[in-house]
ZATIGU-211232 format. One line per 5 residues: number of its first residue (from 0); their letters; for each residue x, y, z of C-alpha. Coordinates in nm, 4 decimals, decimal comma, padded with zeros to 6 digits. Layout:
N
NUM> a> X Y Z ~ ...;
END
This chain:
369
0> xxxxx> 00,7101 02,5223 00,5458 ~ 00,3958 02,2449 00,5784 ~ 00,0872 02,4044 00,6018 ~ -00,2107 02,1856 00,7856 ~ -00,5431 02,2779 00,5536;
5> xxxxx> -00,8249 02,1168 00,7731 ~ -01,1306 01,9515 00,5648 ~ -01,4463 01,7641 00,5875 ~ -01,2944 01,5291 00,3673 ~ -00,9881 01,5140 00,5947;
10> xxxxx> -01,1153 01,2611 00,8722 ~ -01,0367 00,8975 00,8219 ~ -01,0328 00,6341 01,1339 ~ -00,7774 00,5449 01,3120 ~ -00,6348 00,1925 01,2487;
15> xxxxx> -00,6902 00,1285 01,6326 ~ -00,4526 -00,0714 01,8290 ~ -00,2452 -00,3512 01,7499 ~ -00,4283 -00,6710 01,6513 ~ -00,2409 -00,8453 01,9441;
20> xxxxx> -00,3575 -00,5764 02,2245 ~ -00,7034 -00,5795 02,0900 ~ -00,7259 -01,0074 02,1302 ~ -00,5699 -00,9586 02,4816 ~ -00,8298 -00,7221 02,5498;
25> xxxxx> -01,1246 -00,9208 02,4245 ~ -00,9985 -01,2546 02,6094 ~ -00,9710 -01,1107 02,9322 ~ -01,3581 -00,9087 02,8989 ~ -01,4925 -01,2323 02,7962;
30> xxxxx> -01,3109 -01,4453 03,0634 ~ -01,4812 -01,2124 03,3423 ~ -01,8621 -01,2406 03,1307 ~ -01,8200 -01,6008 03,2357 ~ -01,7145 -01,5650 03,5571;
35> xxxxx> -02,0024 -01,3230 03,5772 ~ -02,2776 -01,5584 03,3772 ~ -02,1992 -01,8101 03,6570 ~ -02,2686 -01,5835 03,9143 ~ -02,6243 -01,5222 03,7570;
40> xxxxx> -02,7055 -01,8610 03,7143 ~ -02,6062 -01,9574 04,0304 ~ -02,7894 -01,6497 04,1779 ~ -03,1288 -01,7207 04,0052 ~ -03,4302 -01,6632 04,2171;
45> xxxxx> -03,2235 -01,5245 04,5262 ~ -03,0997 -01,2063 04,6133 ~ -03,2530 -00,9443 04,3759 ~ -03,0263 -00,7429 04,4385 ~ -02,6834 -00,8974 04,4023;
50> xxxxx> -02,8344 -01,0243 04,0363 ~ -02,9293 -00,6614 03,9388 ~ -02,5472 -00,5469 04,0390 ~ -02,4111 -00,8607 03,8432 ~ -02,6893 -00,8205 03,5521;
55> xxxxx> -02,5010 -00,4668 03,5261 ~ -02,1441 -00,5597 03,5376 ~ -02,2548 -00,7738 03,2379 ~ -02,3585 -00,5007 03,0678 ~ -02,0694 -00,2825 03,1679;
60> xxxxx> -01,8919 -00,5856 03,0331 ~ -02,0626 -00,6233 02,6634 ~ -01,9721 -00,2046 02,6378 ~ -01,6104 -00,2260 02,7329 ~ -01,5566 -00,5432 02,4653;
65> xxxxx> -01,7252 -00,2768 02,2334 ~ -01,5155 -00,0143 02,2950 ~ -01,2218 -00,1939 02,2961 ~ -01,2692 -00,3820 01,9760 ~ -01,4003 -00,0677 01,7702;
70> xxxxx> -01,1575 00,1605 01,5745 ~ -01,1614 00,4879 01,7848 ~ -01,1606 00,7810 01,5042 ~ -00,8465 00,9403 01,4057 ~ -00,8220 01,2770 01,2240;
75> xxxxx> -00,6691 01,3296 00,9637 ~ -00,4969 01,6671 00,8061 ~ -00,4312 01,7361 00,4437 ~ -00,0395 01,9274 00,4716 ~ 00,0294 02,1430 00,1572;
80> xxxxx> 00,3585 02,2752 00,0509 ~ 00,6162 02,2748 -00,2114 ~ 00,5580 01,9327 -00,3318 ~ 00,5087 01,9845 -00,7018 ~ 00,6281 01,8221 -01,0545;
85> xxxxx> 00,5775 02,0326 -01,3705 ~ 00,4144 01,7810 -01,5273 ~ 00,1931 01,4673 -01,4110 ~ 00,2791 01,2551 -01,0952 ~ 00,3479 00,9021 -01,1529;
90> xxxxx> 00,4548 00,7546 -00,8575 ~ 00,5119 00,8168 -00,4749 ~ 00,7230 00,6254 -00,2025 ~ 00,7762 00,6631 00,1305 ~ 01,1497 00,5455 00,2389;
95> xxxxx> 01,1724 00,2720 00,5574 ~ 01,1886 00,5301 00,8409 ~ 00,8826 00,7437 00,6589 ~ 01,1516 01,0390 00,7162 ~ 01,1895 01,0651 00,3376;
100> xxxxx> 00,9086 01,0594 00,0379 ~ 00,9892 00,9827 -00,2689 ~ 00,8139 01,0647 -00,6046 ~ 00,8430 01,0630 -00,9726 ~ 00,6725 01,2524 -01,3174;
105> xxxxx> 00,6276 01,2357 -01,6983 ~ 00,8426 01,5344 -01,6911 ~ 01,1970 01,2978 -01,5808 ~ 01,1895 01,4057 -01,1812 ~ 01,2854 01,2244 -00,9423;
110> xxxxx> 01,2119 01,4207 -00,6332 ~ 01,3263 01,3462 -00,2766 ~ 01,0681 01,5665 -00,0177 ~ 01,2011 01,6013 00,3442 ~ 00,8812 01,4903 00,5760;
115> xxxxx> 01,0352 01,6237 00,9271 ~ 01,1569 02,0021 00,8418 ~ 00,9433 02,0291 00,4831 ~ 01,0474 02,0951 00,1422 ~ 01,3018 01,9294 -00,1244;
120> xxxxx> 01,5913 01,7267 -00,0207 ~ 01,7407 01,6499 -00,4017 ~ 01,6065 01,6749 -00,7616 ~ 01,7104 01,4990 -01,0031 ~ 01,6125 01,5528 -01,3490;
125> xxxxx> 01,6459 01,3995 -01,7129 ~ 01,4077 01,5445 -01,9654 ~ 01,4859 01,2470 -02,2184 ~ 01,3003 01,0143 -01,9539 ~ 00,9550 00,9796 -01,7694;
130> xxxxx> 00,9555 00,8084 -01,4184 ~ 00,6745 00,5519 -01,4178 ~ 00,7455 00,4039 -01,0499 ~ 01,0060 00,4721 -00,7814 ~ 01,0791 00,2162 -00,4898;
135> xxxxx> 01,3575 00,2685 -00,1784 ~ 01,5544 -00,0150 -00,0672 ~ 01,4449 -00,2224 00,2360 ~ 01,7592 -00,0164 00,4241 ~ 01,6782 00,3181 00,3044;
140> xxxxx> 01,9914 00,3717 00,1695 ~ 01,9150 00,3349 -00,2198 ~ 01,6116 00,4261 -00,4432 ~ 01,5339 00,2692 -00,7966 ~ 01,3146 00,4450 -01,0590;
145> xxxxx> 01,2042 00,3208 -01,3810 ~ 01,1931 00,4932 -01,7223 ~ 00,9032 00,4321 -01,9111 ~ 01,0543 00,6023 -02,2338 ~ 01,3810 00,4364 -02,2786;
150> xxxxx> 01,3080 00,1636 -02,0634 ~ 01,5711 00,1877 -01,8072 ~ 01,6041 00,1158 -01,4192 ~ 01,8106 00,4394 -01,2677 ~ 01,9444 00,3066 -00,9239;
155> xxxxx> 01,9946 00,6681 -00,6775 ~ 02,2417 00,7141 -00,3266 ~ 01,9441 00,8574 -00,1243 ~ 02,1946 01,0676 00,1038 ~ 02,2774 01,2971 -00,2239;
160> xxxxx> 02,0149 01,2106 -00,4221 ~ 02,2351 01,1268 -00,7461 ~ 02,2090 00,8627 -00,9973 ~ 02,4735 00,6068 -00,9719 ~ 02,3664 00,3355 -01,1645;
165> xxxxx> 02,1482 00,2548 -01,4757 ~ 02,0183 -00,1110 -01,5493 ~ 01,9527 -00,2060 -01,9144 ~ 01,7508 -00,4777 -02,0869 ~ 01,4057 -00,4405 -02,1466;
170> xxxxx> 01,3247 -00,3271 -02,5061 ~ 01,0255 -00,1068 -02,4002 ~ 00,8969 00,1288 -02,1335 ~ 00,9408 00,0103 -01,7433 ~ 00,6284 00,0313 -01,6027;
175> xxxxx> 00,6695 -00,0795 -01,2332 ~ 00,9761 -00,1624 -00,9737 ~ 00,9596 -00,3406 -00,6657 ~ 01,2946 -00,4094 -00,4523 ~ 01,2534 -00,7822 -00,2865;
180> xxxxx> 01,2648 -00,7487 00,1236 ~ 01,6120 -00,8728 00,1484 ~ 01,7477 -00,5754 -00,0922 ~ 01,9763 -00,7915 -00,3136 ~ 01,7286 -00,8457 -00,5740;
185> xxxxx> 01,4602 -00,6161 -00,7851 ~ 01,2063 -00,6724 -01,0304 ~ 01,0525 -00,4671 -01,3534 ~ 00,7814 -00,4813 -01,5253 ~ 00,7655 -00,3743 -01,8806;
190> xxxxx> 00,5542 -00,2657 -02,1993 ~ 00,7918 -00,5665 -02,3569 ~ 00,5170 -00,7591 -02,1993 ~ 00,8012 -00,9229 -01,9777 ~ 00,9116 -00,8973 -01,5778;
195> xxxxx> 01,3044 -00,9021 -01,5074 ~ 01,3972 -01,0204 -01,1667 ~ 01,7781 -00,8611 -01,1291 ~ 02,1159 -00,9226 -00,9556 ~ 02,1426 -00,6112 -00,7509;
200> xxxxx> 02,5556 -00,6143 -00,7278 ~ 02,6305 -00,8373 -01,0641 ~ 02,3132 -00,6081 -01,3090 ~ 02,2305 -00,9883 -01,4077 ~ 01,8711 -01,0170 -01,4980;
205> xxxxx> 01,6496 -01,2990 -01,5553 ~ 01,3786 -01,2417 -01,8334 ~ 01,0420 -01,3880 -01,7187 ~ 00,8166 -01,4596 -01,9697 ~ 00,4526 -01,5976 -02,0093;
210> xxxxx> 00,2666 -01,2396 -02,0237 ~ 00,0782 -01,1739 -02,3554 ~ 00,0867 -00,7823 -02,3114 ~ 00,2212 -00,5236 -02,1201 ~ 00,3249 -00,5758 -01,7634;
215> xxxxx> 00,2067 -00,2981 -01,5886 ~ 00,2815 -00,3681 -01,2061 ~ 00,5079 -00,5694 -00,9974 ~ 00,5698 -00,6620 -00,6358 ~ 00,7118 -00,8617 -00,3937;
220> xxxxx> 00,5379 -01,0597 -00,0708 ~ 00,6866 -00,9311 00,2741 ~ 00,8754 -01,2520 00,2765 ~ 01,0294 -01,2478 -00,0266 ~ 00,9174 -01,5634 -00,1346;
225> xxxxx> 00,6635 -01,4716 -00,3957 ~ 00,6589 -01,1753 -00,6808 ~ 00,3833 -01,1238 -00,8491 ~ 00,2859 -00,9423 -01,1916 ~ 00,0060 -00,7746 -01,3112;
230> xxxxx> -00,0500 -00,7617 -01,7049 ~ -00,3013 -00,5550 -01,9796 ~ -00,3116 -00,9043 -02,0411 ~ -00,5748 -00,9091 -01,7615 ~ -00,4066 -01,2012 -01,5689;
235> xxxxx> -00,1827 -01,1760 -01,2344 ~ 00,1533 -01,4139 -01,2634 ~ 00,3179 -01,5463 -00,9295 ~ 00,6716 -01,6340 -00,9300 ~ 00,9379 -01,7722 -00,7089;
240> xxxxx> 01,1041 -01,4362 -00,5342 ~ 01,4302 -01,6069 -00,5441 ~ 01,4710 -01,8127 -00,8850 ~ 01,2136 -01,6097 -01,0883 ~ 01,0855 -01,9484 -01,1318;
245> xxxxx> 00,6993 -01,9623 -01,2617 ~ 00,4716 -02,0654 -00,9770 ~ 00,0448 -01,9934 -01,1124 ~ -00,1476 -01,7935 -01,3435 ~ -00,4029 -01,5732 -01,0818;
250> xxxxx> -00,7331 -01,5016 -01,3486 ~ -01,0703 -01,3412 -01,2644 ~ -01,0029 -00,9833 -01,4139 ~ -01,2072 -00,8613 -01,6711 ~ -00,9982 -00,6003 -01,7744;
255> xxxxx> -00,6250 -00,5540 -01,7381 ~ -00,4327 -00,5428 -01,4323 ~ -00,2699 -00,1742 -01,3245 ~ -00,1973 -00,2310 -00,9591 ~ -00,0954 -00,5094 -00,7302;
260> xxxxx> 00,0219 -00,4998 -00,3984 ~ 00,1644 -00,7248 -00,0947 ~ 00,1013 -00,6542 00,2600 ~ 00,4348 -00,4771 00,3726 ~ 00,4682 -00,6535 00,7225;
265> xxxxx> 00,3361 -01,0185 00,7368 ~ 00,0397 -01,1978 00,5332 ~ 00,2577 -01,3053 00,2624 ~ -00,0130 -01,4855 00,1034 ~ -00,2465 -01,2267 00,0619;
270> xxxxx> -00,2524 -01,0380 -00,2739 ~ -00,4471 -00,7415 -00,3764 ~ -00,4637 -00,6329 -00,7131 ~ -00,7086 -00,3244 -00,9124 ~ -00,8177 -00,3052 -01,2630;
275> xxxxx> -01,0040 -00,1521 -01,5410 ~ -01,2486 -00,3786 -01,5027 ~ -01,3663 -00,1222 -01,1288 ~ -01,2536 -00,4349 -00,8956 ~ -00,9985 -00,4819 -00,6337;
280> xxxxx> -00,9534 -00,8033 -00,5718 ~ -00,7987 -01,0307 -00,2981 ~ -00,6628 -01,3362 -00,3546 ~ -00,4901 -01,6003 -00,1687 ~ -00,1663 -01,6474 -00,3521;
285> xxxxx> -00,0946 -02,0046 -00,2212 ~ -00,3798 -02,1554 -00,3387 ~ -00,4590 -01,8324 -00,6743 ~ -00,8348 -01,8789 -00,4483 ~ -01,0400 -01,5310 -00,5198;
290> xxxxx> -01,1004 -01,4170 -00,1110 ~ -01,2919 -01,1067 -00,2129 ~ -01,3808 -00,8576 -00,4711 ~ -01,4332 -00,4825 -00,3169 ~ -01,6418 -00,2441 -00,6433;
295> xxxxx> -01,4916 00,1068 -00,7359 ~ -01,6728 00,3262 -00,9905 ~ -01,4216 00,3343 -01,2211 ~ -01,0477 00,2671 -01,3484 ~ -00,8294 00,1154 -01,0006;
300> xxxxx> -00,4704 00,2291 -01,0556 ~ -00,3034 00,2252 -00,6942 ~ -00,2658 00,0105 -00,4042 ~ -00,1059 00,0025 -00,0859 ~ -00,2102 -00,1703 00,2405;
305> xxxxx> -00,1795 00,0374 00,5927 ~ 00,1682 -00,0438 00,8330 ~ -00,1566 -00,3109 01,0299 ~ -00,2536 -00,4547 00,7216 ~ -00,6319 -00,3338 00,8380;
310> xxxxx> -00,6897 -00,1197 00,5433 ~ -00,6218 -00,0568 00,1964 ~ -00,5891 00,2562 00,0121 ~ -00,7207 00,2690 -00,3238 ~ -00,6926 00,5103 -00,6207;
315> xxxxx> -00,9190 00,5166 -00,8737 ~ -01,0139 00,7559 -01,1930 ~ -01,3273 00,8467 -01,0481 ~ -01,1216 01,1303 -00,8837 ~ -01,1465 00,9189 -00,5207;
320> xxxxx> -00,8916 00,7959 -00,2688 ~ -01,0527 00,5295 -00,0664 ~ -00,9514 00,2685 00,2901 ~ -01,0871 -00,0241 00,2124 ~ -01,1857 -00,2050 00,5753;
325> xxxxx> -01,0035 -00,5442 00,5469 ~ -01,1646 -00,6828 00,8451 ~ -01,5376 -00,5540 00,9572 ~ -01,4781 -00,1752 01,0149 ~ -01,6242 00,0646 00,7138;
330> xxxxx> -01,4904 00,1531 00,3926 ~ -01,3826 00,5340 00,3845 ~ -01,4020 00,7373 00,0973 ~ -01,0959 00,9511 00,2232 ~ -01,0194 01,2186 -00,0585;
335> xxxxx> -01,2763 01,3424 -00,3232 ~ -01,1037 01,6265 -00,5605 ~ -01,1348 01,7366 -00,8975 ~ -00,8248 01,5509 -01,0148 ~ -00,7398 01,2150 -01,1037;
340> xxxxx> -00,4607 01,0577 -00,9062 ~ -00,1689 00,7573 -01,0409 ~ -00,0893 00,6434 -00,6993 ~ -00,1387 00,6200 -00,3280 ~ 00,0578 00,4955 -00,0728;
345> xxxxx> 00,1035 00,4674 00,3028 ~ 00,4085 00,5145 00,5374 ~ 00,5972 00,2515 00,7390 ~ 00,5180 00,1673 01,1326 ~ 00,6172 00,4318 01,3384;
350> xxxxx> 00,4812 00,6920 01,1072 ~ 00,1240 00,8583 01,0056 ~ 00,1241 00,9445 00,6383 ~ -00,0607 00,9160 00,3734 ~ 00,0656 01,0200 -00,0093;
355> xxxxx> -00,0662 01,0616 -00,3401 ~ 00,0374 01,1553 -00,6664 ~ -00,2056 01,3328 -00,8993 ~ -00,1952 01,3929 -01,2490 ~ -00,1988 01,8161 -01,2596;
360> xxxxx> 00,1436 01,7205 -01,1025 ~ 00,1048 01,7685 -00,7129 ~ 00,1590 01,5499 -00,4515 ~ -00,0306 01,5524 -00,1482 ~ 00,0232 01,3784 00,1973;
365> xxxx> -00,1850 01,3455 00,4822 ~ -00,0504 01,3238 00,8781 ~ -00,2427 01,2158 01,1811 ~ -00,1435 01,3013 01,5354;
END
């Protein structure tokens, strides 16, 4: 069973309310300050008192536009269970409905965790491989997971958790997978310093080339009309989702490029990507403009923006999980531990997780109420 381990390191803010509810909110506060402003100036040097009673409706005013445009504080739990690889942690996943987490190890597990009644749905296990990255389909129906020893794609049913198809062509390790949102295409990135964009139902793949050293991430806008790699080769290429066709070369990296990462729902054009170099940066990917660099202490090896697209998580090897503020809230430094961590990543809409995986091997998720 989950067990709820409270911490001060445990309390992160909630994401607040829906960026549409929060404009309604402010429109209608400030429509009534101006109703209220005209009052005052119409009231000026008459009737003391009916300007004191509109002088504090003003201010009444000012605190509820506050209140309603400030992220109320959510807490945060750290759960703890039987989610555990024998050997480092590579990658986690949440499936569509954020019933289902996904993660994968050096030691060739692919493990399936059950987030309603706790513990492991399937294993599935290959000692000859070592899962890099795992992805689910946009239905939640299919899961790929990438070798980075033989440099394979493994394609699993989620319902039984078994491997029912393998995907060859890459020459070295798989780094990175990324399904595109319609679910008939995927891409991988590989140590053959190349990205494949694949035919889910024919195994086609087109070889995508440009990169002078290893790919090392790979993902797909929320539209599908843009994937984008990140390379040791410390440059970010953008490609047509569809075609595969080359689109820009994104530079401004110092160092190479571990992570990038689309916002799941909406803001195609926005790009995030972490590197050695102790930047994550965001980029506009129609125009490959730089729209802001965010400083980590060290190495930044995950991304993955929140179901509102208001934060970012971050995971860096200075042992810290952050949520990066993407609009003007504050930048939390949500887990400090003693171990590094590969990857973070949040659940869908609907759903209040938050999952690493760390390097000793253990996986750890966060709920909110």
């Amino acid at each position: 069973m989950w067990l709820v381990k409270s911490g001060t390191d445990d309390n992160v803010p909630d994401p607040g309310p829906e960026p549409d509810c929060q404009q309604k909110v402010a429109v209608a506060v400030q429509k009534e300050k101006q109703t209220c402003a005209r009052s005052l100036s119409e009231l000026k040097g008459k009737h003391s008192a009916a300007i004191r009673s509109c002088e504090k409706r003003n201010q009444e005013l000012e605190d509820q536009l506050r209140e309603g445009m400030t992220q109320p504080k959510r807490e945060w739990k750290l759960l703890s269970g039987n989610l555990k690889h024998d050997d480092e942690a590579r990658s986690v996943a949440f499936s569509p409905d954020g019933k289902i987490l996904a993660s994968g190890s050096s030691d060739g597990q692919v493990n399936f965790w059950d987030m309603e009644n706790s513990g492991s749905l399937h294993q599935w296990n290959d000692d000859g491989a070592e899962i890099s990255s795992v992805v689910f389909s946009p239905d939640g129906k299919q899961l790929l997971a990438a070798d980075a020893l033989e440099g394979n794609v493994f394609l699993f049913d989620v319902q039984t958790g078994r491997k029912v198809e393998e995907f060859t062509g890459h020459t070295e390790d798989v780094n990175s997978v990324a399904f595109s949102p319609d679910g008939l295409r995927f891409a991988s990135g590989s140590t053959d310093n190349t990205v494949r964009l694949w035919d889910l139902s024919t195994k086609a793949s087109h070889e995508l080339t440009g990169h002078t050293d290893n790919v090392l991430s790979v993902a797909f806008s929320s539209d599908g009309k843009y994937l984008a790699s990140g390379s040791k080769d410390r440059t970010i290429r953008i490609w047509d989702g569809k075609t595969g066709a080359f689109v820009r070369s994104i530079t401004g990296h110092s160092g190479q490029v571990r992570a990038v990462a689309f916002p799941r729902y909406g803001f195609s054009n926005l790009l995030a990507s972490g590197s050695n170099d102790k930047l994550v940066k965001l980029w506009n990917v129609d125009t490959g403009s730089l729209e802001r660099d965010i400083p980590h202490p060290d190495t930044v090896v995950g991304l993955s923006f929140s179901p509102d697209n208001r934060q970012l998580a971050s995971t860096s090897y200075d042992k810290h999980i952050r949520l990066l503020s993407l609009n003007q809230g504050d930048d939390i430094d949500f887990y400090h531990g003693a171990i590094n961590s590969n990857a973070v990543a949040f659940s869908p809409k609907g759903t209040n997780y938050v999952a690493s995986a760390f390097v000793d091997g253990s996986i750890k998720v966060w709920t909110s109420a």
